[in-house]
VMD Tcl script that builds the backbone (N, CA, C; Angstrom):
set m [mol new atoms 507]
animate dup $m
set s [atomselect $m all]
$s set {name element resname resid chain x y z} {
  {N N UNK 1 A -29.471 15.144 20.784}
  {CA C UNK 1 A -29.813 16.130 19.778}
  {C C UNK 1 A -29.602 15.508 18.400}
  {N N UNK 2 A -30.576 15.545 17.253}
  {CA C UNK 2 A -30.618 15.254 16.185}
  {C C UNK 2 A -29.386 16.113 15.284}
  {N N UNK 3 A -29.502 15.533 13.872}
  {CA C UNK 3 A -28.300 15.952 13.057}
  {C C UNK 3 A -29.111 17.147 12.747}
  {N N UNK 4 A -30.402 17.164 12.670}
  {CA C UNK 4 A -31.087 18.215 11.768}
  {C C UNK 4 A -30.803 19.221 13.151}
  {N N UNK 5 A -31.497 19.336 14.086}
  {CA C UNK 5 A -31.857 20.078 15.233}
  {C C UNK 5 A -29.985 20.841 15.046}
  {N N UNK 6 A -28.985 20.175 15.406}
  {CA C UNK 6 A -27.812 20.642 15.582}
  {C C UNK 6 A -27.856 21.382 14.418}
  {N N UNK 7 A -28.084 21.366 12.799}
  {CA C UNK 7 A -27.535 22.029 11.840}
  {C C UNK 7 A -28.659 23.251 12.519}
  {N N UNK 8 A -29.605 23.377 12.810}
  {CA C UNK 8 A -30.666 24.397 12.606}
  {C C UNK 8 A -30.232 25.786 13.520}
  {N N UNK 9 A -29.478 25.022 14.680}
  {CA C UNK 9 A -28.969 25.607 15.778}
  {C C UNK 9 A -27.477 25.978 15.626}
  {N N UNK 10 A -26.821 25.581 14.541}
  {CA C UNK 10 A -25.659 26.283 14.192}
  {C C UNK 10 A -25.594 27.386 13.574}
  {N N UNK 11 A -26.800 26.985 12.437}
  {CA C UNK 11 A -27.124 28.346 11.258}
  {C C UNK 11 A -27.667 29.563 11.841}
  {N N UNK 12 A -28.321 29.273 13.169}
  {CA C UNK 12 A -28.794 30.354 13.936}
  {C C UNK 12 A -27.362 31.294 14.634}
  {N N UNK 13 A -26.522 30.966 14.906}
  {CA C UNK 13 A -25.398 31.418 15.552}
  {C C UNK 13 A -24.678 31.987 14.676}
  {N N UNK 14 A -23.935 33.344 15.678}
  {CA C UNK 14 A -23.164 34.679 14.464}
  {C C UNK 14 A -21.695 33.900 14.900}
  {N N UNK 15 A -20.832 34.019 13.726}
  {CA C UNK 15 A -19.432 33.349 13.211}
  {C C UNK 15 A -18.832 33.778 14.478}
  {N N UNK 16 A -19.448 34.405 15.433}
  {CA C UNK 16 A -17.957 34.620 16.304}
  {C C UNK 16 A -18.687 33.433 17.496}
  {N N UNK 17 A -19.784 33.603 17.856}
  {CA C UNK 17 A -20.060 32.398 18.590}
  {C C UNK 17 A -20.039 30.441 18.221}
  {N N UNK 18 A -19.860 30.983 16.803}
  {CA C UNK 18 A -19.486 29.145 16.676}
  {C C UNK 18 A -18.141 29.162 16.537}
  {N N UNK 19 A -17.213 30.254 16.549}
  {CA C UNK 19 A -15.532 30.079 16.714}
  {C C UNK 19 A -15.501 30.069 18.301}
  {N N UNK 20 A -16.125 30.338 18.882}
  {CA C UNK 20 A -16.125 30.311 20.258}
  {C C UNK 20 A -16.305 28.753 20.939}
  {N N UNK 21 A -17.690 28.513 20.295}
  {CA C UNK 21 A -18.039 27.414 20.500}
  {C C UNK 21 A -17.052 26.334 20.184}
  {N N UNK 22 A -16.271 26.090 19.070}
  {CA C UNK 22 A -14.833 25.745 18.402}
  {C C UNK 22 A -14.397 25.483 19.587}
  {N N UNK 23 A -13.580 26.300 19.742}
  {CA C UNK 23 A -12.531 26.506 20.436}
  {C C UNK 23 A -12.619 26.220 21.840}
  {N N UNK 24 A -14.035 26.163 22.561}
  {CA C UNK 24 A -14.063 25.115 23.578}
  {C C UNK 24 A -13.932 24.151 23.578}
  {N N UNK 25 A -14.898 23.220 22.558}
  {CA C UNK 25 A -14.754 22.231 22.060}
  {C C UNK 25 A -13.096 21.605 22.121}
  {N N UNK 26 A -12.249 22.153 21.081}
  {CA C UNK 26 A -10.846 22.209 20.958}
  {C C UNK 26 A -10.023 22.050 22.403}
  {N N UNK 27 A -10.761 22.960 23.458}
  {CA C UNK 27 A -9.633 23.171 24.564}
  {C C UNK 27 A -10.099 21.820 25.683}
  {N N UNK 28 A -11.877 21.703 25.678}
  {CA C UNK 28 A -11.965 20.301 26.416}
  {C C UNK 28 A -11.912 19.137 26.386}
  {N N UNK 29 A -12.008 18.957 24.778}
  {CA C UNK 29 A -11.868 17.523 24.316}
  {C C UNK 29 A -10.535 16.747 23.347}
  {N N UNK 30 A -10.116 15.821 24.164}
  {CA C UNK 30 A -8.635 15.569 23.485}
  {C C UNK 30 A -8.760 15.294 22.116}
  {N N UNK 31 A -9.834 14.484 21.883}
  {CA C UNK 31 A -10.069 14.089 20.347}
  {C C UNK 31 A -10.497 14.908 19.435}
  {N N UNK 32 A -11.126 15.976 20.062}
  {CA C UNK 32 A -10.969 17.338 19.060}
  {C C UNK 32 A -9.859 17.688 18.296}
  {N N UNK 33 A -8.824 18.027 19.218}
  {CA C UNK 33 A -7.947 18.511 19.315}
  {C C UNK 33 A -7.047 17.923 19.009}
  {N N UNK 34 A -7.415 16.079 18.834}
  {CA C UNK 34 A -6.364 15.251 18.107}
  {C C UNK 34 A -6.624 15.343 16.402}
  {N N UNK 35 A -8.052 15.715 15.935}
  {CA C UNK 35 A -8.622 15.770 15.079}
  {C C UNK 35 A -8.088 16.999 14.614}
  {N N UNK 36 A -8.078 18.320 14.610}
  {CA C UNK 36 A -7.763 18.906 14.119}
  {C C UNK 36 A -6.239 19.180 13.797}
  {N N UNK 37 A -5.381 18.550 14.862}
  {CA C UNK 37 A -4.174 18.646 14.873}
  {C C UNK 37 A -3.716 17.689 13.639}
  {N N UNK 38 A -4.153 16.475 13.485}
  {CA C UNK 38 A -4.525 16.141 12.205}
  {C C UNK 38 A -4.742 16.686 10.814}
  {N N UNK 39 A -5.524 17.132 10.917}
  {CA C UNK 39 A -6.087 17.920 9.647}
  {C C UNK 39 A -5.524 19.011 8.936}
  {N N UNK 40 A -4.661 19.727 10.254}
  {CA C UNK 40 A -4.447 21.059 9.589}
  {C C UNK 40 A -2.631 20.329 9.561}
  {N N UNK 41 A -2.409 19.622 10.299}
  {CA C UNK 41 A -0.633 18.819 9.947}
  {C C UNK 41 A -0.457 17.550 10.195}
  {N N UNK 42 A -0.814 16.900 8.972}
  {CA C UNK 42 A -1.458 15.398 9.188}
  {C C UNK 42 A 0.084 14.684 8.849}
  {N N UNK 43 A 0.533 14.472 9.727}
  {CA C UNK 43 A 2.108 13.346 10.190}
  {C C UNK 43 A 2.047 12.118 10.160}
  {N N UNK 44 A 1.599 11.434 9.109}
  {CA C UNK 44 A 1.075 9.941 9.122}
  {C C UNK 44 A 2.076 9.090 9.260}
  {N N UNK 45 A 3.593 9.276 9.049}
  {CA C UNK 45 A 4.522 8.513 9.375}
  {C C UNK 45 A 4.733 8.711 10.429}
  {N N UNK 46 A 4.549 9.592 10.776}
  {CA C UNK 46 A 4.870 9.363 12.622}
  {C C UNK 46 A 4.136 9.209 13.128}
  {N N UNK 47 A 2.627 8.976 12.856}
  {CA C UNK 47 A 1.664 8.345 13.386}
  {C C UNK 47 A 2.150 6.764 13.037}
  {N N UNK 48 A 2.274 6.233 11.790}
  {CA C UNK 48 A 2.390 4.704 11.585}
  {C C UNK 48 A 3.589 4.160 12.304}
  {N N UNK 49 A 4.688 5.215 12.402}
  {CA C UNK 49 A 5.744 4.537 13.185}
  {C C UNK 49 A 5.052 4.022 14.868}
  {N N UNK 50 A 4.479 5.453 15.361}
  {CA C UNK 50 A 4.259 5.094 17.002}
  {C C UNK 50 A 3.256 3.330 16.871}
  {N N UNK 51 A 2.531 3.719 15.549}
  {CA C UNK 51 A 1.212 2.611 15.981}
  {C C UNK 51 A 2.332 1.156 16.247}
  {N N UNK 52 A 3.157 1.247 14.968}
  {CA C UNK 52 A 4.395 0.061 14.408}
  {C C UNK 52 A 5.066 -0.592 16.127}
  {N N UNK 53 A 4.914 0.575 16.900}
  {CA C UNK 53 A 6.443 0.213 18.168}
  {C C UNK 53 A 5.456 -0.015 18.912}
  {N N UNK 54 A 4.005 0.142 19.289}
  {CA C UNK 54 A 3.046 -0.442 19.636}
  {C C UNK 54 A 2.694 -1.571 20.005}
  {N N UNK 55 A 2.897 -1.960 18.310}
  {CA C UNK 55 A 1.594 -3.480 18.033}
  {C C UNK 55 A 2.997 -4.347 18.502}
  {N N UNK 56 A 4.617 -4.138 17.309}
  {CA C UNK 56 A 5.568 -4.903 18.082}
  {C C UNK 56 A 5.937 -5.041 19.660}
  {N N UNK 57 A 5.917 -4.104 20.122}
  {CA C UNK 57 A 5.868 -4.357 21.699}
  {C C UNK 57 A 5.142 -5.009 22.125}
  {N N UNK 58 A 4.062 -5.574 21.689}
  {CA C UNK 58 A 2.533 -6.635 22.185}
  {C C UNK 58 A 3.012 -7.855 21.986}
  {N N UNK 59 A 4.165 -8.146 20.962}
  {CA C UNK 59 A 4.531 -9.550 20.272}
  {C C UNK 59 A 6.171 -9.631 21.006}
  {N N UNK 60 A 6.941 -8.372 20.805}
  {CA C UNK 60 A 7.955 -8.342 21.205}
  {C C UNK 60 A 8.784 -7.210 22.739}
  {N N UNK 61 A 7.725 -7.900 23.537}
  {CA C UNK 61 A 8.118 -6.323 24.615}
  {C C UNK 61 A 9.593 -5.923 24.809}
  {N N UNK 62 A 9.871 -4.870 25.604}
  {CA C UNK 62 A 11.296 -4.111 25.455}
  {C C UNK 62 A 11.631 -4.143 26.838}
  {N N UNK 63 A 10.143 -3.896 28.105}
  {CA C UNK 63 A 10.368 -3.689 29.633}
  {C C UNK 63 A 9.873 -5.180 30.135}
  {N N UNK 64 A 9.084 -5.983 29.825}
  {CA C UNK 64 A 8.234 -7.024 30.425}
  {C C UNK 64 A 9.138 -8.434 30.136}
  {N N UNK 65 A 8.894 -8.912 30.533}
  {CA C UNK 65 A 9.070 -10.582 30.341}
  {C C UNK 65 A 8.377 -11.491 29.181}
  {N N UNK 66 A 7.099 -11.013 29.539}
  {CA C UNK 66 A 6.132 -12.293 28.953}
  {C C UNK 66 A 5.582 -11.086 27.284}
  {N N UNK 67 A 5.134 -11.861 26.749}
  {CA C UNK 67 A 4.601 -10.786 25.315}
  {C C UNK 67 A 3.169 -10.993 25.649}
  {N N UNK 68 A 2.159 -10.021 25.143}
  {CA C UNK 68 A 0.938 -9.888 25.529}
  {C C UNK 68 A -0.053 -10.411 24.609}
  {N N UNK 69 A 0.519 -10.587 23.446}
  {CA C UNK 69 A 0.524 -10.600 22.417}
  {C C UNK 69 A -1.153 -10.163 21.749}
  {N N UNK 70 A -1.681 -9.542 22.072}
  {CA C UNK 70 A -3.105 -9.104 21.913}
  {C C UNK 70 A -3.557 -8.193 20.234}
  {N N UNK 71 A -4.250 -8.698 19.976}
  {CA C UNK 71 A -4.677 -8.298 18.430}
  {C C UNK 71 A -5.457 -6.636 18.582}
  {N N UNK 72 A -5.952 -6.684 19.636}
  {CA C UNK 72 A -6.831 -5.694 20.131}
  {C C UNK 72 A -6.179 -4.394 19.809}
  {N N UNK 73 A -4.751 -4.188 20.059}
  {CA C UNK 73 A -3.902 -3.119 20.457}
  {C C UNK 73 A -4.063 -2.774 18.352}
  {N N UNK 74 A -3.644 -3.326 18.048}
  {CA C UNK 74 A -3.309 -3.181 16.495}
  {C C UNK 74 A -4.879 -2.560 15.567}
  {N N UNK 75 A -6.250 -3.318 16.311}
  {CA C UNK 75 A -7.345 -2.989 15.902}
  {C C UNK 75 A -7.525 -1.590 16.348}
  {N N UNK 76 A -7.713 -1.345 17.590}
  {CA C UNK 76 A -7.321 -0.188 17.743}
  {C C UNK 76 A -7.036 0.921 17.163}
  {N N UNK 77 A -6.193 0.748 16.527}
  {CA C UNK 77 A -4.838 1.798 15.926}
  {C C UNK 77 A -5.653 1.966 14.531}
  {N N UNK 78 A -6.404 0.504 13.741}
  {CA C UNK 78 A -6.668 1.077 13.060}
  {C C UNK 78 A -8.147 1.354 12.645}
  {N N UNK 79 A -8.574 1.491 14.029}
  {CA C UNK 79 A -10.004 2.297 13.806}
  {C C UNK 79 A -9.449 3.650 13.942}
  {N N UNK 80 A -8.772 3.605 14.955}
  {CA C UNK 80 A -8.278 5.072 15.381}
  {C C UNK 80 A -7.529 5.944 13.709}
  {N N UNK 81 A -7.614 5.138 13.092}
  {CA C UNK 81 A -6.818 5.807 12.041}
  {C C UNK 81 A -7.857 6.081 10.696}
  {N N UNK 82 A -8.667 4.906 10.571}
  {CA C UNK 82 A -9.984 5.466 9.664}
  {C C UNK 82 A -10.925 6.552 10.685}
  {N N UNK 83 A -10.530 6.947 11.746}
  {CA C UNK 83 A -10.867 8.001 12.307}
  {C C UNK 83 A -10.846 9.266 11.814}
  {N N UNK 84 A -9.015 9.512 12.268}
  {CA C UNK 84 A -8.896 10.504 11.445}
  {C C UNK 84 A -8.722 11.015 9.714}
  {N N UNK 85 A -9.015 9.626 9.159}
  {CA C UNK 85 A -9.040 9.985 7.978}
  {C C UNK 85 A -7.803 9.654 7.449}
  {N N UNK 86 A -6.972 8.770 7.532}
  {CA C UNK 86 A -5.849 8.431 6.931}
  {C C UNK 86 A -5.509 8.139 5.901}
  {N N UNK 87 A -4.611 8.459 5.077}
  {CA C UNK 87 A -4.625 7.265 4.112}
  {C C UNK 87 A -4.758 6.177 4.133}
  {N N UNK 88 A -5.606 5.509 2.792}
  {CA C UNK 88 A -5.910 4.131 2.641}
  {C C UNK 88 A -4.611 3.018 2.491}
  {N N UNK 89 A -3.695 3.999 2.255}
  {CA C UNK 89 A -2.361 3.254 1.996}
  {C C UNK 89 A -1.808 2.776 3.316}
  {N N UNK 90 A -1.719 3.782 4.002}
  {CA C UNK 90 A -1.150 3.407 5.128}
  {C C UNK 90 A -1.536 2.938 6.198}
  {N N UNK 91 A -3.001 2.521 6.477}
  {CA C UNK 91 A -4.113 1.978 7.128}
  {C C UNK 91 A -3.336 0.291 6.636}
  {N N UNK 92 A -3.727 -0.098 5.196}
  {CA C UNK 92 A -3.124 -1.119 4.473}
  {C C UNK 92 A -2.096 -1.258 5.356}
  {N N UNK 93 A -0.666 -0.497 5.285}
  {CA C UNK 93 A 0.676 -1.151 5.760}
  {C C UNK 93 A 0.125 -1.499 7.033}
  {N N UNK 94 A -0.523 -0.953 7.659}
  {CA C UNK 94 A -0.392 -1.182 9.238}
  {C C UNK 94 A -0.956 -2.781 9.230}
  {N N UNK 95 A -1.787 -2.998 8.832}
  {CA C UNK 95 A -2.721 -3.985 8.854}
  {C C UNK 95 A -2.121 -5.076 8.456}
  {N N UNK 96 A -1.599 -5.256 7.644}
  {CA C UNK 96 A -0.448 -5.861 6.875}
  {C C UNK 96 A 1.336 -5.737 7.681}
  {N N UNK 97 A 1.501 -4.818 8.684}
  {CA C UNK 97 A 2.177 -5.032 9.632}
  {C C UNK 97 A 1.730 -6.350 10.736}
  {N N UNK 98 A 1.069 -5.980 11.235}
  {CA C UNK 98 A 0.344 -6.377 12.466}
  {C C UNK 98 A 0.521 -8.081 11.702}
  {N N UNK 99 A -0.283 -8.077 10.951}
  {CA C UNK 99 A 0.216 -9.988 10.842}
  {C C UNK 99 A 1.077 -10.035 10.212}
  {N N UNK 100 A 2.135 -9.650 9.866}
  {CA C UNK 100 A 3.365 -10.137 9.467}
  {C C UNK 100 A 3.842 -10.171 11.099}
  {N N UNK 101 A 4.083 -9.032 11.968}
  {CA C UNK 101 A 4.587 -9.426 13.310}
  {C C UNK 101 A 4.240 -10.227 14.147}
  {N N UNK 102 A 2.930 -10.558 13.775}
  {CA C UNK 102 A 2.254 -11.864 14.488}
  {C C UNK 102 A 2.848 -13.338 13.966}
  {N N UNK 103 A 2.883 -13.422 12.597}
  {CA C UNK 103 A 3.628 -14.516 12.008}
  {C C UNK 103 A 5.137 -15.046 12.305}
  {N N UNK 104 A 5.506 -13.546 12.423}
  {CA C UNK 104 A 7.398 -13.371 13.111}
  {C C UNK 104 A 7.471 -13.969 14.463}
  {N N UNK 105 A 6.317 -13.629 15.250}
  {CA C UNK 105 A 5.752 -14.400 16.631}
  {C C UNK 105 A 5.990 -15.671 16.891}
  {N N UNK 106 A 4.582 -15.775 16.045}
  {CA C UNK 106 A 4.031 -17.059 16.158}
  {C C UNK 106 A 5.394 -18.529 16.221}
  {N N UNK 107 A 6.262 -17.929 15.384}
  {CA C UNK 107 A 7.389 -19.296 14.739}
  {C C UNK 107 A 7.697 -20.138 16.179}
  {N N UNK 108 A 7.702 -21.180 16.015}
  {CA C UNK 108 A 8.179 -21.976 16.668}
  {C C UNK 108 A 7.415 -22.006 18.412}
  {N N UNK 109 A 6.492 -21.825 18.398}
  {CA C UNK 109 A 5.401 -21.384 19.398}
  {C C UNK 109 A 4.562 -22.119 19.758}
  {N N UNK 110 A 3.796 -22.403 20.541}
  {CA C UNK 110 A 2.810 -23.889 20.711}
  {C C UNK 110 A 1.721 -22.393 21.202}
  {N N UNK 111 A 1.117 -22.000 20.313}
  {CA C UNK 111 A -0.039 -21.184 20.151}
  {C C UNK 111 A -1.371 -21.420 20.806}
  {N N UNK 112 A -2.498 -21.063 21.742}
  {CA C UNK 112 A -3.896 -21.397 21.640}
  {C C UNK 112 A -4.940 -21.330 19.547}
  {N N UNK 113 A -5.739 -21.915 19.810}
  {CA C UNK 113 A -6.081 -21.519 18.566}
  {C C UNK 113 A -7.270 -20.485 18.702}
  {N N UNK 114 A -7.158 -19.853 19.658}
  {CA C UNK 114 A -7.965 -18.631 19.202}
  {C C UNK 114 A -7.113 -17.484 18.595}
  {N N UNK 115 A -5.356 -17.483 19.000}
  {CA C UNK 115 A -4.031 -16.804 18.130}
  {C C UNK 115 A -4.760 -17.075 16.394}
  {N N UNK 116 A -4.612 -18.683 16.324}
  {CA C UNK 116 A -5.071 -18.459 15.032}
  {C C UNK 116 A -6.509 -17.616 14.235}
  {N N UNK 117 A -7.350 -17.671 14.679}
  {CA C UNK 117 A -8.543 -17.514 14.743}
  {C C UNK 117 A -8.389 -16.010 14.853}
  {N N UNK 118 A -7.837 -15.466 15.149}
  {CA C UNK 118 A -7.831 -13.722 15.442}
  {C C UNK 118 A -7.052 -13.150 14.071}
  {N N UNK 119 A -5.988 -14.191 14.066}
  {CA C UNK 119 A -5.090 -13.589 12.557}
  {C C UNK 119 A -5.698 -14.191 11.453}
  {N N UNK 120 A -6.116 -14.991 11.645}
  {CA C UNK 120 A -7.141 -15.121 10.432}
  {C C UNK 120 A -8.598 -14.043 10.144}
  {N N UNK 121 A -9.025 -13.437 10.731}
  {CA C UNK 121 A -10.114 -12.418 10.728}
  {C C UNK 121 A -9.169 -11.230 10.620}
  {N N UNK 122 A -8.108 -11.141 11.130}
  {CA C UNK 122 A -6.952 -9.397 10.753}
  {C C UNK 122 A -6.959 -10.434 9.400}
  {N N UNK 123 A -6.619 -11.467 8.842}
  {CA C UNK 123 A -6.532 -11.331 7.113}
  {C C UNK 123 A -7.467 -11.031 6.462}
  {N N UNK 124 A -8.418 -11.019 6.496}
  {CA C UNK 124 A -9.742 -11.436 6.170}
  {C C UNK 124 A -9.467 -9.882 6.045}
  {N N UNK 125 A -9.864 -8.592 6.772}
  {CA C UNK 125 A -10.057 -7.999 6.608}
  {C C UNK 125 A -8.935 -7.316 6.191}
  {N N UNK 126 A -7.784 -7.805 6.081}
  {CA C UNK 126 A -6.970 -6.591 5.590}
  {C C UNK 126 A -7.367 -6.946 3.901}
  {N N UNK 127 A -7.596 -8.298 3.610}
  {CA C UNK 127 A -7.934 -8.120 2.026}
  {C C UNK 127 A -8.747 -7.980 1.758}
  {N N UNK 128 A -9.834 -7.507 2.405}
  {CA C UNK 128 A -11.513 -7.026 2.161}
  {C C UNK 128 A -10.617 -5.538 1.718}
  {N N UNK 129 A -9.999 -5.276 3.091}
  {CA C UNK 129 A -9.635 -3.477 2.668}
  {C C UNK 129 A -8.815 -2.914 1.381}
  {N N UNK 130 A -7.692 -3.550 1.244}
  {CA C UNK 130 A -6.973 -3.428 0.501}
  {C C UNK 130 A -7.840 -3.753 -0.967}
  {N N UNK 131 A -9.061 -4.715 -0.998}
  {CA C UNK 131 A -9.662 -4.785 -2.529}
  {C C UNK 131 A -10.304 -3.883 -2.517}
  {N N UNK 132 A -11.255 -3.275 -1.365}
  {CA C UNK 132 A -12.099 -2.101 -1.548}
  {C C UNK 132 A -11.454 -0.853 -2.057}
  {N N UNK 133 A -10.452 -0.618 -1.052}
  {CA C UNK 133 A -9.861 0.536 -1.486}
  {C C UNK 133 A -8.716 0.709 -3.036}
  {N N UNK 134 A -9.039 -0.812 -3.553}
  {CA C UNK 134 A -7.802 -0.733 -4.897}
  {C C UNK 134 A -6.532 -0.618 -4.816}
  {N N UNK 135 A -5.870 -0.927 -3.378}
  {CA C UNK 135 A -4.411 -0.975 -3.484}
  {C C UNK 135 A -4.109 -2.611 -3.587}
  {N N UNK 136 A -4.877 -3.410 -4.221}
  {CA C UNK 136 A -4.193 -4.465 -4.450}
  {C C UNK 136 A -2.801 -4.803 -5.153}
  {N N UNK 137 A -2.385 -4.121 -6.212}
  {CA C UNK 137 A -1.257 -3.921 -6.582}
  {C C UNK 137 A -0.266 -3.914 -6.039}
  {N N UNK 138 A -0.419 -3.092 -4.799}
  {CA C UNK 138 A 0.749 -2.593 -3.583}
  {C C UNK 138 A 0.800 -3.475 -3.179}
  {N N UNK 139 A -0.512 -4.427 -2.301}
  {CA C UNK 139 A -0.306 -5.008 -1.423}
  {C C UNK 139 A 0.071 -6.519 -1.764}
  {N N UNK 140 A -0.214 -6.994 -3.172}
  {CA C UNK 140 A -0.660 -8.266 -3.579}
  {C C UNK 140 A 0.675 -8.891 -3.107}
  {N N UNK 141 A 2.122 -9.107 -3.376}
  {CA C UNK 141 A 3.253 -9.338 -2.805}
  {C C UNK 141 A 3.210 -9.696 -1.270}
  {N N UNK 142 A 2.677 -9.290 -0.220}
  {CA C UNK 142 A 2.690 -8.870 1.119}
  {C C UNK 142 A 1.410 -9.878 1.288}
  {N N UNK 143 A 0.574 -9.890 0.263}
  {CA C UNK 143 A -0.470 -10.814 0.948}
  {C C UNK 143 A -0.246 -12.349 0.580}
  {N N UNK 144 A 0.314 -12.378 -0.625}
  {CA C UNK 144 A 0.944 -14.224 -1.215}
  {C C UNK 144 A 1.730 -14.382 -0.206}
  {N N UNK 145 A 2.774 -13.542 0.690}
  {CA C UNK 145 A 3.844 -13.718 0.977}
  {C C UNK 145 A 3.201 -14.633 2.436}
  {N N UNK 146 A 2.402 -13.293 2.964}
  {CA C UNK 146 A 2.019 -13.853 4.442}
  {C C UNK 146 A 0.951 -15.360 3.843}
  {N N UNK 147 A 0.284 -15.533 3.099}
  {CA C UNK 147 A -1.028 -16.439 2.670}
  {C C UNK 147 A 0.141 -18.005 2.847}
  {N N UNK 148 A 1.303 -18.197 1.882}
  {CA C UNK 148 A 1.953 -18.788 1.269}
  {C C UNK 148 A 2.811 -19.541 3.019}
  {N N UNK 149 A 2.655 -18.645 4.136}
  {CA C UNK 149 A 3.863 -18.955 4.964}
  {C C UNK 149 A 3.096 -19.422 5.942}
  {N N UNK 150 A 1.579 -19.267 5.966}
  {CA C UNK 150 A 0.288 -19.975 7.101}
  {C C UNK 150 A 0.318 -21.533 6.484}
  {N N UNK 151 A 0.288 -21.266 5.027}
  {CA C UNK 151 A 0.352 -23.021 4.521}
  {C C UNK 151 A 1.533 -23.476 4.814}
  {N N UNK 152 A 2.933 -23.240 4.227}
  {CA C UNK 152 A 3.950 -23.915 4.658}
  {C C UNK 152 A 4.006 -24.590 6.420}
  {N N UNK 153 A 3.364 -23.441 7.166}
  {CA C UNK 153 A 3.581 -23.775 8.508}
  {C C UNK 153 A 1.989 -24.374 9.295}
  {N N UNK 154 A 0.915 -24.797 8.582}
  {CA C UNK 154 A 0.043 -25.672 8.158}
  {C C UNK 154 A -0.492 -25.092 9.505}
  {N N UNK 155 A -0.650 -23.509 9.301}
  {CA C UNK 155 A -1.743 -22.647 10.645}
  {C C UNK 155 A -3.007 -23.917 10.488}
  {N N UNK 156 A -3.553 -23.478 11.449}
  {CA C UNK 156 A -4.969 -23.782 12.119}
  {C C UNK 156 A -5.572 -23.223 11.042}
  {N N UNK 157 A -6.982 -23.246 10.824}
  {CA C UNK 157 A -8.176 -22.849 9.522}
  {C C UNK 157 A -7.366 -22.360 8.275}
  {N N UNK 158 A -6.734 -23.115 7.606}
  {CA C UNK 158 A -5.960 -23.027 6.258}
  {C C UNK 158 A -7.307 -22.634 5.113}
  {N N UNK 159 A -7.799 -23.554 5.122}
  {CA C UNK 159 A -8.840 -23.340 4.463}
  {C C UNK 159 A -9.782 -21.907 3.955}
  {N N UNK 160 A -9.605 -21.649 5.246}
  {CA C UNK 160 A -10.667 -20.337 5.433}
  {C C UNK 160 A -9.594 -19.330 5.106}
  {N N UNK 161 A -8.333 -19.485 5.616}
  {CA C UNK 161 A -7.170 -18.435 4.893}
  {C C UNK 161 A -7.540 -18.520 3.718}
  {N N UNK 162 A -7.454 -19.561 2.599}
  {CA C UNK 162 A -7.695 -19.943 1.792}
  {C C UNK 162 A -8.727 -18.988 0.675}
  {N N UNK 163 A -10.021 -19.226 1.145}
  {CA C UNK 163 A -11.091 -18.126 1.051}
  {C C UNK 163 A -11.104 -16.777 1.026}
  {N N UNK 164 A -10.464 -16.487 1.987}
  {CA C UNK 164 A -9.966 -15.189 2.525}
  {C C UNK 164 A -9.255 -14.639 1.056}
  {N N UNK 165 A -8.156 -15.659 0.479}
  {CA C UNK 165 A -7.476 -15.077 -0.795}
  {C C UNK 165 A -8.670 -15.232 -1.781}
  {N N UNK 166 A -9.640 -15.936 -1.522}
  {CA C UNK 166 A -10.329 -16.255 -2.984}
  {C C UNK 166 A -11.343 -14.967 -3.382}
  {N N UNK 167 A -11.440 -14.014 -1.904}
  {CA C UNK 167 A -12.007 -12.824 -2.475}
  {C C UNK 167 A -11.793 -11.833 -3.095}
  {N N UNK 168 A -10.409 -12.043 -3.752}
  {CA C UNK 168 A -9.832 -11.280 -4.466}
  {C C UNK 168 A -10.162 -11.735 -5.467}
  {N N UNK 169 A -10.601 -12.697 -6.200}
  {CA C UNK 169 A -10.982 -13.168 -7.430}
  {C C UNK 169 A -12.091 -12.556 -8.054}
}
mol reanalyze $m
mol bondsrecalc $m
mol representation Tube
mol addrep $m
């Protein structure tokens, strides 16, 4: 069904059948219902904490042996979070979590280089985001910090890290 067809077929319906319609919606679908639960009491720290014990458990597990260490889990979290509409701020920390805990990882590690290659594209885009959205200010500290500690420890594609900072220019 088209966007138009759906509006044409809403405007046709009396307010008690599209609260009806609602409210199925609401009772069968979790993401409804994660969505609105959202909206009407939007808990973003306790959303960023759960995502936080998450992504560290991927780098640092609590029940397992081995770390999983997967970038996927963290991407995730933050589509799931320009989902519901989050703040831009706190989308930022997460993102800016996720490779700092990867870096905390990484130390002393004999890595594949696709590890590198993955945290280099989470940089890439956390400073695409953070310039789009204008929290460079906030973040600029957090991004020299992590940029500054791939060179000291002479990551894989320096260079392209490199770049990555130069789009802030």
């Amino acid at each position: 069904m088209s966007k138009r067809l759906l509006t044409k077929y809403l405007s046709d319906l009396k307010k008690a059948e599209l609260e009806e319609q609602l409210m199925d919606l609401y009772l069968r679908f979790p993401v409804v219902k994660e969505y609105y639960d959202f909206v009407f009491n939007p808990k973003e720290d306790k959303l960023l904490q759960e995502a936080k014990i998450k992504i560290s458990n991927e780098y640092f597990p609590l029940r397992r042996k081995r770390p999983k260490a997967r970038r996927s889990v963290a991407q995730k979290y933050i589509k799931h979070f320009a989902k519901l509409g989050v703040e831009p701020h706190v989308v930022g920390d997460l993102m800016f979590f996720n490779l700092e805990i990867a870096q905390t990882y990484e130390t002393n590690r004999n890595l594949p280089d696709a590890f590198y290659k993955s945290m280099l594209r989470s940089f890439t885009e956390a400073v695409q985001y953070v310039s789009i959205n204008g929290l460079l200010p906030d973040f600029k500290n957090r991004i020299v910090t992590y940029y500054t500690t791939t060179q000291a420890r002479n990551w894989l594609f320096g260079e392209e890290f490199n770049r990555a900072l130069d789009m802030l220019d």
